[in-house]
C-alpha positions, 0 to 999 in steps of 0.5 A, spaced: 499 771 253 495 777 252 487 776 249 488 781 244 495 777 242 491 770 243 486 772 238 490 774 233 494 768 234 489 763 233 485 768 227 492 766 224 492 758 225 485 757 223 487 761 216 486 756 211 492 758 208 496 756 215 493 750 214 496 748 208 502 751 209 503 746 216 500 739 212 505 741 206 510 742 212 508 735 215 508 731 208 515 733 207 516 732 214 514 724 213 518 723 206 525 725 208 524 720 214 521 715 209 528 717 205 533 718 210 531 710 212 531 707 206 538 711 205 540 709 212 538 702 213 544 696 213 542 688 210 541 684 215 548 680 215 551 686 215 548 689 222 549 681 225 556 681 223 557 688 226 553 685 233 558 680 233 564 685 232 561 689 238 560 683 242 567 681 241 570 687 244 565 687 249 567 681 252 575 683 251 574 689 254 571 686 261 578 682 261 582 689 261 586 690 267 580 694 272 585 696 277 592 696 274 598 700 278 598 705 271 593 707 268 597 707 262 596 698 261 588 699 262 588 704 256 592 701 252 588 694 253 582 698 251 586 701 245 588 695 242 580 692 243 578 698 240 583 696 234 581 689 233 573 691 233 575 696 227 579 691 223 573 685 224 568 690 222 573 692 216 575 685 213 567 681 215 563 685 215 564 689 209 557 691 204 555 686 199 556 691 194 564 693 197 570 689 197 573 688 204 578 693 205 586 689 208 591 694 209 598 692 210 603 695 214 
Protein backbone atom coordinates (compact mmCIF):
# COMPACT_ATOMS: atom_id res chain seq x y z
CA UNK A 1 0.00 0.00 0.00
CA UNK A 2 1.42 3.15 -1.03
CA UNK A 3 1.72 5.95 2.23
CA UNK A 4 -0.20 8.51 0.58
CA UNK A 5 -2.94 5.52 0.44
CA UNK A 6 -2.35 4.52 3.98
CA UNK A 7 -2.80 7.88 5.18
CA UNK A 8 -5.80 8.35 3.75
CA UNK A 9 -6.70 5.11 4.91
CA UNK A 10 -6.03 5.53 8.40
CA UNK A 11 -7.33 9.50 8.39
CA UNK A 12 -10.82 7.63 7.50
CA UNK A 13 -10.82 5.07 10.59
CA UNK A 14 -9.84 7.53 12.94
CA UNK A 15 -13.07 9.71 11.81
CA UNK A 16 -15.66 9.56 14.59
CA UNK A 17 -17.91 8.99 12.02
CA UNK A 18 -16.46 5.61 10.88
CA UNK A 19 -16.18 4.73 14.51
CA UNK A 20 -19.52 5.03 14.86
CA UNK A 21 -20.66 3.72 11.92
CA UNK A 22 -18.37 0.19 13.06
CA UNK A 23 -19.99 0.26 16.79
CA UNK A 24 -23.47 0.60 15.15
CA UNK A 25 -22.11 -2.28 13.08
CA UNK A 26 -20.88 -4.31 15.67
CA UNK A 27 -24.20 -3.97 17.93
CA UNK A 28 -26.23 -5.30 15.26
CA UNK A 29 -23.99 -7.72 14.71
CA UNK A 30 -24.09 -8.99 18.45
CA UNK A 31 -28.09 -9.00 18.35
CA UNK A 32 -29.06 -11.02 15.52
CA UNK A 33 -26.75 -13.89 16.89
CA UNK A 34 -28.34 -13.36 20.40
CA UNK A 35 -31.74 -13.62 18.36
CA UNK A 36 -30.70 -16.33 15.84
CA UNK A 37 -29.93 -18.58 19.27
CA UNK A 38 -32.86 -17.95 21.14
CA UNK A 39 -34.95 -18.93 17.51
CA UNK A 40 -32.65 -21.92 16.92
CA UNK A 41 -32.41 -23.38 20.28
CA UNK A 42 -34.21 -26.74 20.83
CA UNK A 43 -35.38 -28.17 24.42
CA UNK A 44 -33.44 -30.18 25.88
CA UNK A 45 -35.26 -33.54 25.56
CA UNK A 46 -35.85 -32.82 22.23
CA UNK A 47 -32.02 -32.53 21.30
CA UNK A 48 -31.66 -35.85 23.97
CA UNK A 49 -34.12 -37.72 21.78
CA UNK A 50 -32.55 -36.94 18.62
CA UNK A 51 -29.14 -37.89 20.00
CA UNK A 52 -30.54 -41.23 20.84
CA UNK A 53 -32.19 -41.56 16.90
CA UNK A 54 -28.73 -40.67 15.68
CA UNK A 55 -27.06 -43.43 17.85
CA UNK A 56 -29.28 -45.76 17.00
CA UNK A 57 -28.92 -45.60 13.29
CA UNK A 58 -25.10 -45.25 13.98
CA UNK A 59 -25.06 -48.33 15.25
CA UNK A 60 -27.32 -49.63 12.50
CA UNK A 61 -25.49 -48.41 9.97
CA UNK A 62 -21.81 -50.13 11.35
CA UNK A 63 -23.77 -53.46 10.92
CA UNK A 64 -24.58 -53.04 6.99
CA UNK A 65 -22.60 -55.39 4.97
CA UNK A 66 -19.08 -53.29 4.26
CA UNK A 67 -17.86 -55.65 1.53
CA UNK A 68 -21.13 -56.81 -0.17
CA UNK A 69 -20.53 -58.49 -3.78
CA UNK A 70 -22.91 -55.61 -4.81
CA UNK A 71 -23.07 -52.72 -3.84
CA UNK A 72 -26.65 -52.22 -4.15
CA UNK A 73 -27.36 -54.42 -0.83
CA UNK A 74 -24.80 -51.75 1.26
CA UNK A 75 -26.81 -48.83 -0.17
CA UNK A 76 -29.97 -50.36 0.37
CA UNK A 77 -29.31 -51.33 4.22
CA UNK A 78 -28.01 -47.81 4.71
CA UNK A 79 -31.35 -46.28 3.05
CA UNK A 80 -33.44 -48.52 5.01
CA UNK A 81 -31.26 -46.88 8.45
CA UNK A 82 -31.67 -43.83 7.05
CA UNK A 83 -35.70 -44.28 6.93
CA UNK A 84 -35.87 -45.67 10.45
CA UNK A 85 -33.71 -42.36 11.78
CA UNK A 86 -36.14 -40.23 10.06
CA UNK A 87 -39.37 -41.95 11.24
CA UNK A 88 -37.81 -42.13 15.14
CA UNK A 89 -37.19 -38.56 14.82
CA UNK A 90 -40.67 -38.13 13.64
CA UNK A 91 -42.96 -39.99 15.89
CA UNK A 92 -40.38 -39.50 19.65
CA UNK A 93 -39.20 -36.48 19.33
CA UNK A 94 -41.41 -34.28 18.07
CA UNK A 95 -41.69 -30.58 19.66
CA UNK A 96 -43.62 -30.32 22.80
CA UNK A 97 -45.54 -27.53 21.11
CA UNK A 98 -46.31 -30.09 17.70
CA UNK A 99 -48.07 -33.29 17.55
CA UNK A 100 -46.31 -36.21 16.28
CA UNK A 101 -46.52 -36.72 12.68
CA UNK A 102 -47.46 -40.88 11.79
CA UNK A 103 -47.90 -41.13 8.11
CA UNK A 104 -49.71 -44.31 6.54
CA UNK A 105 -48.97 -46.01 3.60
Amino acid sequence: MHGSRFDRFAADLASGATRRRVLAGLGLAAMASLIGRAATAQPEEFAACKKQCDATAGEERAACPAQARKSTARRDCRKAVQQRRLECRKVTCAHPEEEPVVETP
